[in-house]
N, C-alpha and C positions, 0 to 999 in steps of 0.2 A: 330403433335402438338409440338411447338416447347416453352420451357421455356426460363428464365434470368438465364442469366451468375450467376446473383446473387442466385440463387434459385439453380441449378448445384453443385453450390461452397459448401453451406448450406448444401444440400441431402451430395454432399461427407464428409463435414466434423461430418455428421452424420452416417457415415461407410457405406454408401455406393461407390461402384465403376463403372464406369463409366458403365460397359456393362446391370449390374444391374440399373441404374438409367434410362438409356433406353430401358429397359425392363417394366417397372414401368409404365415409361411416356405411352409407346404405350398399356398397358392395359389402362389404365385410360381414352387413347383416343378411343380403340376397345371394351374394355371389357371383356366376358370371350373371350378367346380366348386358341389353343392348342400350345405345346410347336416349333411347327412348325412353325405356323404363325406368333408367337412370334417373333421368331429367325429372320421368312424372312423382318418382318415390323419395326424393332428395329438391322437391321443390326448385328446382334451376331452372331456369327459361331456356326452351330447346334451341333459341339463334344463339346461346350462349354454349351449351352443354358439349361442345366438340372443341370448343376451345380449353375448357375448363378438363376435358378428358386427354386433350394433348399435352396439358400444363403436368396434370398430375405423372404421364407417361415419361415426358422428360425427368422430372424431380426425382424418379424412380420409386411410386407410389403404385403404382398401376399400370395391366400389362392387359393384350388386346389377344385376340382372335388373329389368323393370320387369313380368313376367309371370309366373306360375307356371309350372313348380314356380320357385322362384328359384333363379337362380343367383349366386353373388359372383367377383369377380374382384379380382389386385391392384390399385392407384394404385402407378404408378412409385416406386420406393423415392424418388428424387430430387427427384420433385413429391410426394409423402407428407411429404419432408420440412421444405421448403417450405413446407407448409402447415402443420407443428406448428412452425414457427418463426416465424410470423405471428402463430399463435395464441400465443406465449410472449411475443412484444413486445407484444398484446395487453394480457394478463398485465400485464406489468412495468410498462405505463404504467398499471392502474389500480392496483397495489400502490404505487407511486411517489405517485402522486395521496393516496392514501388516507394514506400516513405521512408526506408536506408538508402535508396537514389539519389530522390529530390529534394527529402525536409531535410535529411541530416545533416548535408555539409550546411544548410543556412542557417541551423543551431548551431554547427562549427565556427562560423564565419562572425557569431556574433560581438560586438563588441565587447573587452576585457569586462569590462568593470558589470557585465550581466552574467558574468558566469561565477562558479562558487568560487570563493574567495581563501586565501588561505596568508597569514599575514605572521613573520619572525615580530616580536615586538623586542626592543630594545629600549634600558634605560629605564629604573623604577619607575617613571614618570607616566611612559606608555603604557606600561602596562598597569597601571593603578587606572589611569584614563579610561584605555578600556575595559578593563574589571566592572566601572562604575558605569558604564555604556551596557554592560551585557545585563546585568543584574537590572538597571532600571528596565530594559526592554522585557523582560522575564517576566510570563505571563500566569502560569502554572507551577513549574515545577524546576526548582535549584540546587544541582547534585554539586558537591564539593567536597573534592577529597585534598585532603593538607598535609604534608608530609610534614615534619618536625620544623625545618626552615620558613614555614610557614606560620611559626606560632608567633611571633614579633607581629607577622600581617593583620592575624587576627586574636590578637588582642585588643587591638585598635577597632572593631568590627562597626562601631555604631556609625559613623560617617557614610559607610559603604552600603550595611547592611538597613538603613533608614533609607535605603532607593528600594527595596523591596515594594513590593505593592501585597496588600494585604491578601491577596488571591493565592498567593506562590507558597509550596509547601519548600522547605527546604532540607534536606538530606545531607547531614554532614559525616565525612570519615575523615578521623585523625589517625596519625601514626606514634607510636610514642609510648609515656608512663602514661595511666589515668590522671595522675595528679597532677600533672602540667597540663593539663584542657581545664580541670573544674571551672574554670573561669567562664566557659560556653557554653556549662548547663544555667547561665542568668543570661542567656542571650535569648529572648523571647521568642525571636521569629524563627532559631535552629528548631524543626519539627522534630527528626530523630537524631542521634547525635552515637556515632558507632565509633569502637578503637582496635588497633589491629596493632602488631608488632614493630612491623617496617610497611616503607611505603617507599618507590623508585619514582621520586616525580609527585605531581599530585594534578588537579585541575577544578575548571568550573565547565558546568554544561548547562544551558539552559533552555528550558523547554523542549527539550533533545533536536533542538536545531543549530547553537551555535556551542562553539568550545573553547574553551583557554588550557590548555595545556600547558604544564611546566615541568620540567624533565631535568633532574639531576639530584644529586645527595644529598652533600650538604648546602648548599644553595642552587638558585636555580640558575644553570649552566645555559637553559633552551626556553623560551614559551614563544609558543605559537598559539592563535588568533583563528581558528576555519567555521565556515556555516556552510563545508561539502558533506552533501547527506552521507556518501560511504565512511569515513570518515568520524564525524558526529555520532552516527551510528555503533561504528565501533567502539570508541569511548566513553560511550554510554554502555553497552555491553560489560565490556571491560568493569566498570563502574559496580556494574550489580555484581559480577563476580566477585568481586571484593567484598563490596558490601554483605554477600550473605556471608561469606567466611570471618566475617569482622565480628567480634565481643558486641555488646552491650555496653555502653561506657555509664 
């Protein structure tokens, strides 16, 4: 009885090896059978074939006679399997255990400046700085939402928006009239360009790794600077939410 390549590949990436897996095959197709016939109908070398019939007993593939001569027979492929995937969560909870032990406090213990970073920025000065830091680094993809307070920022955009790199799509949402942005549908590199009523805050995000957020009304009261995935991630979330419920500008 001969199986798929794919089905082979599958038993071995379930630990089993290959002398075993045709050990397996040819009870399934004989039944019980002694560790002789085994050997001679599944090709295995009989100094090997008691080893390879004890490997599959333990894995819970294969179950024996409890008298001489012995005989083996299979375990249902489906409770065989079953049972090697008990034994893998088995596994997995003490490899789990063993590296929240030992790795995690030395991830804990690492130096400030390797973990994600999360930075108040104060002072137009900083924050145009790094504005201009995220944007050149931005390799893909530049979400930016603007709230009203931010239409002075960008209207001034060419300075900033000339760190782009010609790769990056850019995604703008404004908040506001339509007719206080017309100025942004002649900004080249804004890819789509959306408007929405109000906005609390606005931000940049790029390439969904780093963020600038800035938070307040009518000016901006808060911006913070983070490249923590949980974090960036949600801001980007956040982001599209807005963005589908946002007009067409």
């Amino acid at each position: 009885m001969s199986i798929s390549e794919n089905t082979r590949n599958t038993l071995r990436e379930m630990g089993l090896n290959a002398y075993e897996i045709d050990a397996y095959i040819v009870l399934l197709k004989g039944g019980q059978m002694t560790a002789m016939e085994i050997s001679r109908e599944a090709s295995v070398p009989y100094s090997k074939i008691y080893e390879v019939l004890n490997s599959l007993k333990q894995k819970g593939w294969v179950k024996s006679s409890e008298s001489r001569p012995f005989k083996y027979y299979p375990v249902p492929p489906v409770e065989a399997t079953a049972f090697t995937k008990l034994g893998l969560e088995d596994k997995y909870q003490s490899w789990e255990s063993t590296i929240a032990e030992e790795l995690q406090p030395l991830y804990e213990k690492r130096e400030l400046v390797e973990r994600p970073d999360m930075l108040i920025l104060r002072g137009q000065q900083a924050v145009l700085t790094k504005l201009e830091e995220v944007l050149t680094k931005a390799t893909k993809e530049v979400m930016i939402a603007a709230p009203e307070f931010a239409r002075i920022i960008l209207s001034s955009t060419d300075p900033l928006m000339s760190r782009l790199k010609k790769t990056v799509t850019v995604k703008l949402m404004v908040a506001g009239k339509s007719k206080d942005w017309l100025f942004l549908k002649k900004v080249p590199v804004v890819s789509e360009l959306r408007i929405r009523d109000h906005m609390f805050g606005g931000g940049v995000i790029a390439d969904g790794k780093e963020a600038m957020l800035f938070l307040g009304e009518e000016k901006p009261s808060l911006v913070i600077w983070s490249n923590h995935v949980g974090l960036v991630g949600f801001a980007r979330e956040y982001f599209q939410f807005l963005w589908d419920s946002s007009a067409t500008a």
